[in-house]
ZAMARGU-4260 file (C-alpha; in steps of 0.2 Angstrom, whole numbers, plus 5000, padded with zeros to 4 digits):
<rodrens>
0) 4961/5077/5141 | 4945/5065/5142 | 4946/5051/5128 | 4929/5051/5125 | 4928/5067/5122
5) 4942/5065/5111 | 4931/5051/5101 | 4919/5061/5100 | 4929/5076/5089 | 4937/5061/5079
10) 4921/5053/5073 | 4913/5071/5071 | 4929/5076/5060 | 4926/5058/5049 | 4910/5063/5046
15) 4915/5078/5036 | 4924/5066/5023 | 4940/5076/5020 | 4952/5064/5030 | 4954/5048/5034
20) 4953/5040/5050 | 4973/5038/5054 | 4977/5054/5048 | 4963/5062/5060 | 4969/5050/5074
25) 4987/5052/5071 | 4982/5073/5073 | 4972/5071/5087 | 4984/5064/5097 | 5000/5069/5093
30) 5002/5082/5106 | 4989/5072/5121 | 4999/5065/5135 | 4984/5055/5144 | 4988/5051/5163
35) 4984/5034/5159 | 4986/5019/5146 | 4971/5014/5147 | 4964/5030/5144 | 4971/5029/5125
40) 4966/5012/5123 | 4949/5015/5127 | 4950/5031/5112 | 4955/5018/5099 | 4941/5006/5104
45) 4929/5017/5102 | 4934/5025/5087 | 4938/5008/5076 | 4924/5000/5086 | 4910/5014/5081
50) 4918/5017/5064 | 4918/4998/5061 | 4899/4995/5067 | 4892/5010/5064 | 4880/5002/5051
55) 4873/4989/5065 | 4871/5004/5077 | 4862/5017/5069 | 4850/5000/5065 | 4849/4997/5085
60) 4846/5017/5087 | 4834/5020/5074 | 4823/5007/5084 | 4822/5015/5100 | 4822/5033/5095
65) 4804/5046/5090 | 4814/5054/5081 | 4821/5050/5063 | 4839/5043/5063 | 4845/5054/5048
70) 4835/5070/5058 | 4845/5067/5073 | 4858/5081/5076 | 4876/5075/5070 | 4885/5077/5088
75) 4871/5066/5096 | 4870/5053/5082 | 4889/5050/5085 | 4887/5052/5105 | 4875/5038/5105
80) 4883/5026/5094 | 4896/5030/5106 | 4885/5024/5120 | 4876/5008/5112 | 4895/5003/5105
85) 4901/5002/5122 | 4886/4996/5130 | 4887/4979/5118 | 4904/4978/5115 | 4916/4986/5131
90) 4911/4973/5143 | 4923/4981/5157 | 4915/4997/5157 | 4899/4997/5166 | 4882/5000/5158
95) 4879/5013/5169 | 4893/5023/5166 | 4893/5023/5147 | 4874/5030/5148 | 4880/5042/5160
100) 4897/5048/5150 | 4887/5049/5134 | 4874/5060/5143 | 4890/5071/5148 | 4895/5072/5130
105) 4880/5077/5124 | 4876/5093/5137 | 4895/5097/5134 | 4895/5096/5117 | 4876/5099/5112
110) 4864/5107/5125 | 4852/5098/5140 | 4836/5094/5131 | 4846/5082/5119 | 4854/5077/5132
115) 4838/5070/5141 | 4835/5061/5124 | 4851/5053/5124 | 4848/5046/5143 | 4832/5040/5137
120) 4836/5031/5122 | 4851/5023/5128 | 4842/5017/5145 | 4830/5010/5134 | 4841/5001/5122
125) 4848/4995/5139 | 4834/4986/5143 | 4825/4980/5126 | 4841/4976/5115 | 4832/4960/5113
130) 4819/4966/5105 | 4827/4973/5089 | 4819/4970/5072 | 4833/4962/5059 | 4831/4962/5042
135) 4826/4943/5037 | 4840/4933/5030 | 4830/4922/5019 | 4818/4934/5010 | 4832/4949/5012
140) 4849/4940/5012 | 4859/4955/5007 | 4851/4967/5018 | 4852/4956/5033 | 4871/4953/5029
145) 4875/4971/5028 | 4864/4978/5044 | 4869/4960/5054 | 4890/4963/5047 | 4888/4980/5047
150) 4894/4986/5031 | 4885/4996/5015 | 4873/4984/5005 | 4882/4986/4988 | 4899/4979/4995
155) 4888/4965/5003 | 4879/4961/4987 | 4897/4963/4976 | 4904/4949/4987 | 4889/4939/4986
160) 4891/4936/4967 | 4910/4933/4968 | 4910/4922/4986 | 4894/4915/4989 | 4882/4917/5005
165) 4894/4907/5018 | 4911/4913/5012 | 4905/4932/5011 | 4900/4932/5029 | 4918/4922/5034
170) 4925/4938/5026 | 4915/4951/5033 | 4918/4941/5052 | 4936/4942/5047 | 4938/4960/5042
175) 4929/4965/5058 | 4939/4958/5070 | 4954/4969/5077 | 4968/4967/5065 | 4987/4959/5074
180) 5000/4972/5073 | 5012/4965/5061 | 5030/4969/5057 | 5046/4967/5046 | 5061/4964/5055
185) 5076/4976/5048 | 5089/4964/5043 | 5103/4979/5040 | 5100/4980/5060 | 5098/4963/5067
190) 5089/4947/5063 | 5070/4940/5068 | 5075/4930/5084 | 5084/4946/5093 | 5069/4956/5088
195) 5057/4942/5094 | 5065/4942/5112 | 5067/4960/5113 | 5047/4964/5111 | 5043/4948/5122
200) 5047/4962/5136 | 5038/4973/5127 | 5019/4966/5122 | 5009/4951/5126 | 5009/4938/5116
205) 5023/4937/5101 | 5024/4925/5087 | 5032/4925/5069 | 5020/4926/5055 | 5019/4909/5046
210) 5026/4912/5027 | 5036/4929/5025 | 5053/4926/5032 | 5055/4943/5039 | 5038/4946/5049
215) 5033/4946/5067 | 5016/4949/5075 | 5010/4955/5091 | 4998/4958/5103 | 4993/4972/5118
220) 5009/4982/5118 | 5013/4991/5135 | 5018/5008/5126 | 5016/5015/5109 | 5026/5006/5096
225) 5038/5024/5093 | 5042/5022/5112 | 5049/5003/5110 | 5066/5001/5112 | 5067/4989/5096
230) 5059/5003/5088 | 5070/5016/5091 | 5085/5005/5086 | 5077/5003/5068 | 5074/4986/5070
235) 5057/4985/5063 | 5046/4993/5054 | 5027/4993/5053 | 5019/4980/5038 | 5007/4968/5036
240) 5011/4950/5030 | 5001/4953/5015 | 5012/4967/5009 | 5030/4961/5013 | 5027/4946/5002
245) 5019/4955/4988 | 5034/4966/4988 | 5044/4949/4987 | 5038/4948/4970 | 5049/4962/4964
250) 5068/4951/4969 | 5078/4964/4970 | 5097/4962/4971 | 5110/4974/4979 | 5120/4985/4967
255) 5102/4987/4952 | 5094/5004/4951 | 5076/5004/4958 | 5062/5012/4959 | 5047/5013/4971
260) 5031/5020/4963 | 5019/5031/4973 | 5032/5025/4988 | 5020/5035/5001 | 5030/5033/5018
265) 5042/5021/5015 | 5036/5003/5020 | 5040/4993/5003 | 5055/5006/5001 | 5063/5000/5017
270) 5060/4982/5012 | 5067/4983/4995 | 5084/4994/5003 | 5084/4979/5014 | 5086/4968/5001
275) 5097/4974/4992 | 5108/4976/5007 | 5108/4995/5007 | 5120/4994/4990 | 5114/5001/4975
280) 5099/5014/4972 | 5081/5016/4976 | 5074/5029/4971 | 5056/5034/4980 | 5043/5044/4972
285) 5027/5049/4977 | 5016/5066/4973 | 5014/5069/4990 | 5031/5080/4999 | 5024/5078/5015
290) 5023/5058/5012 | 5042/5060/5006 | 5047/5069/5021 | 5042/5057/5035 | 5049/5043/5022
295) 5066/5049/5023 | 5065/5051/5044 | 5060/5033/5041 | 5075/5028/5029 | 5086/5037/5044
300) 5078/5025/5058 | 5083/5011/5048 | 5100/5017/5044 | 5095/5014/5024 | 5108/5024/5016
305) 5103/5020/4995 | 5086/5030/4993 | 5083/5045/4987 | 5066/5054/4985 | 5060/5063/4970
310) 5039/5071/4969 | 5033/5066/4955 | 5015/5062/4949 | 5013/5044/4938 | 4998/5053/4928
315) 5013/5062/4918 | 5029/5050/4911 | 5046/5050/4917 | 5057/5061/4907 | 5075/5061/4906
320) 5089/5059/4921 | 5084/5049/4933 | 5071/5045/4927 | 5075/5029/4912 | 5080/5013/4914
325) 5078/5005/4929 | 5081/4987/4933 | 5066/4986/4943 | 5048/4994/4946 | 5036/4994/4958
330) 5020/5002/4956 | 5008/5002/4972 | 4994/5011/4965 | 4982/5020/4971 | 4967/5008/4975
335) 4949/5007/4982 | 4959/4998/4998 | 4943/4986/5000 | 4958/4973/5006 | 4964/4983/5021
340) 4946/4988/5027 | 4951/4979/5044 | 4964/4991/5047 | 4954/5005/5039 | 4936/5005/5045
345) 4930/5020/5039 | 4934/5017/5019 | 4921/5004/5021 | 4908/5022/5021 | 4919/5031/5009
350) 4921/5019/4997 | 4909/5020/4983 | 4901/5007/4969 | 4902/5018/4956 | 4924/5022/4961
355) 4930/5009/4952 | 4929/5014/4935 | 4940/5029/4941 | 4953/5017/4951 | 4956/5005/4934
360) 4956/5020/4922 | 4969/5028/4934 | 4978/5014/4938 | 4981/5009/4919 | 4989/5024/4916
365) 5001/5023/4929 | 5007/5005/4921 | 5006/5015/4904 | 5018/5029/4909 | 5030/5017/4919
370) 5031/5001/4907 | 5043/5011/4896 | 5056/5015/4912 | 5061/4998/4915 | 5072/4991/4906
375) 5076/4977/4894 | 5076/4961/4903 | 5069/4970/4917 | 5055/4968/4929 | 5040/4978/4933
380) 5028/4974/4949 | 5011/4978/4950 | 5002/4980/4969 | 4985/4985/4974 | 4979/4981/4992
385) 4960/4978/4985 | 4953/4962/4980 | 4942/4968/4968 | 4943/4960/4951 | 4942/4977/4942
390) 4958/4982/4952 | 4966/4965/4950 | 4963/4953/4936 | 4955/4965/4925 | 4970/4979/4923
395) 4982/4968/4922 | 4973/4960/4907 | 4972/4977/4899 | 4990/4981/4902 | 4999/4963/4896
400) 4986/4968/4878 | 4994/4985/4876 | 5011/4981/4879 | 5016/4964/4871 | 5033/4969/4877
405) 5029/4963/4894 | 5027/4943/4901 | 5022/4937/4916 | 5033/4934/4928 | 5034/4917/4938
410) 5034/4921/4960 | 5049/4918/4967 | 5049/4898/4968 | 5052/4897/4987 | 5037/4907/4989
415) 5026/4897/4977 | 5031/4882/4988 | 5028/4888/5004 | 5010/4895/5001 | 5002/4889/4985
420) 4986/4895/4990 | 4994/4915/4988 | 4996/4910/4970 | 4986/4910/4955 | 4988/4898/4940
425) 4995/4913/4932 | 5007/4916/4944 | 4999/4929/4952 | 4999/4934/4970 | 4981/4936/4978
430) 4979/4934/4999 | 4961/4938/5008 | 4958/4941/5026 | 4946/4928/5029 | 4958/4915/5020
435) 4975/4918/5025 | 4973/4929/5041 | 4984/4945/5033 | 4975/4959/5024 | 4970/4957/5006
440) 4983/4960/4993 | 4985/4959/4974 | 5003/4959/4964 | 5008/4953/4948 | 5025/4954/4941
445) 5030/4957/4922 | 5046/4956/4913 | 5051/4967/4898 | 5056/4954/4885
</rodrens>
């Protein structure tokens, strides 16, 4: 199987909308053996790479081709992109060879006359990339930013307000370089320093991430993470920095019941079984089986014995057995994902300005319809990976005015110590990419008086 030609499918399938990029490439390529690694490495970097500057590229294509950009058949929009993104950014592949791939691409997967136009726009680009029109940044600062960055005007223009010129472009660098892959060790299995030597064999460079306890980062492995031997053993499991600390907020302690709202597959789950040390009971609910399926294959790779998965959808209350009084909650709520967008390139086209109405209504009612399952004395943990203050600041301002019952909860002080710069005068948990090199998290904790 050719991995350009698997690009190719991919970026046509994320043009439709229905699914997101890691679902679409987890489909792809669950059943392609290529004959070499490199082969699937060069399918990632041109999928993240085109999906990540596909704004900058359609600029640098509209320039050089007759005919309009939005007139351009879909197959050859993506082909060239596919082309000019490997042309500026793969420097080990060859000029010629990525003009002459894309030209394959398009009489296999169009027909020759738009072939030819490929060829020629590409060879052209080739030659006169220098002479590219850019928006101005002085008369046009937020159009300059988006093309220049490569992201959708009204993101650019919403960060400008909030962050400023300078810090806005810090983040938008930030987010567009290619996350670390960052994982929890399993302490049920072993400890960090075992896990650290064992993927030094395994990857090139390893390092422990510099405040969550329980995290490691790498880079370059030499197989897919499923085939590494640490992996296998349950030893770690897939989660940014970001994440396990926010999940840190909820303190959990073995032997309390648990539950992990819109629990997806499993990564705060595992981490709150593992803190408790497997005792007591965690119960995982999300509205999606399938999610629920590969979560419990996950708990069984860990060897995590105290979790038990219930569907449910937070739109409705719990009612009755199992579903009252629990020592703890955690809700990760579904969110506009603005804080991951370095792992997740194609929500920055998805996303829309006029979502987030939607997100907040939602993700209030969800708070609602938990808030009366925790119980007295109890906590209740609040998580969104966005940064927007709609998501953030302002629901948890609505939920603390309905429900005098509920008080902020202070970090856990080691936490607080360690990183101040996570925390908020409130007591609130708030990382950015461009700030604390981990994706961007929110999480606030309540306790029920």
């Amino acid at each position: 199987m050719d991995a350009r030609q698997v690009a190719l499918d991919v970026l046509n399938e994320i043009d439709k909308g229905q699914d997101t990029l890691d679902f679409l490439m987890d489909k792809w390529t669950a059943n392609i053996r290529f004959p070499f690694r490199k082969d699937r490495s060069l399918l990632n970097a041109i999928v993240f790479g085109v999906t990540r500057w596909r704004k900058k590229l359609d600029h640098v294509i509209s320039h050089f081709s007759n005919t309009p950009f939005e007139n351009l058949h879909p197959v050859v929009r993506n082909v060239l992109r596919m082309g000019l993104f490997q042309i500026q950014h793969l420097d080990r592949i060859p000029v010629s060879a990525a003009v002459n791939t894309s030209v394959d691409l398009a009489k296999a997967n169009a027909h020759a006359q738009l072939a030819n136009f490929v060829n020629a726009v590409l060879r052209k680009a080739t030659q006169e990339i220098d002479s590219v029109p850019y928006p101005d940044p002085e008369s046009s600062p937020v159009e300059s930013m988006a093309v220049e960055k490569s992201f959708p005007e009204w993101m650019i223009e919403r960060w400008f307000l909030r962050f400023g010129m300078e810090e806005t472009a810090r983040l938008c660098d930030s987010i567009n370089q290619i996350a670390p892959i960052t994982v929890r060790v399993n302490t049920l299995r072993t400890n960090r320093d075992k896990l650290v030597k064992s993927l030094e064999g395994e990857a090139g460079m390893v390092w422990t991430t510099s405040v969550s306890e329980d995290g490691v980062g790498f880079s370059n492995p030499k197989k897919p993470l499923p085939e590494m031997a640490a992996f296998r053993l349950g030893w770690f499991q897939v989660q940014d920095e970001a994440a396990q600390l926010a999940t840190r907020l909820l303190e959990p302690l073995p032997g309390e019941k648990v539950l992990d709202a819109c629990a997806g597959l499993g990564g705060k789950t595992g981490y709150i079984a593992q803190m408790m040390q497997n005792r007591g009971r965690v119960a995982a609910m999300d509205i999606g089986k399938d999610k629920l399926s590969r979560l419990v294959a996950e708990m069984d790779r860990l060897i995590i014995k105290n979790t038990t998965p219930y569907v449910h959808d937070f739109e409705e209350p719990l009612r009755g057995r199992p579903y009252r009084h629990y020592d703890r909650i955690l809700l990760d709520a579904p969110c506009s994902g603005l804080g991951v967008l370095r792992r997740n390139p194609d929500s920055k086209w998805r996303a829309k300005p006029d979502s987030f109405a939607g997100y907040t209504l939602r993700q209030g009612k969800f708070l609602d319809n938990l808030a009366r399952s925790v119980k007295s004395g109890g906590t209740l943990v609040y998580i969104v990976c966005s940064m927007e203050p709609e998501e953030t600041d302002g629901v948890v301002e609505k939920f603390l005015e309905s429900h005098p019952e509920f008080k902020i909860k202070k970090p856990p002080q080691d936490l607080a110590e360690k990183a101040p710069s996570l925390f908020t005068p409130q007591g609130f948990f708030r990382s950015y990419p461009h700030r604390h090199d981990m994706d961007g998290f929110f999480a606030a904790g309540f306790t029920k008086k």
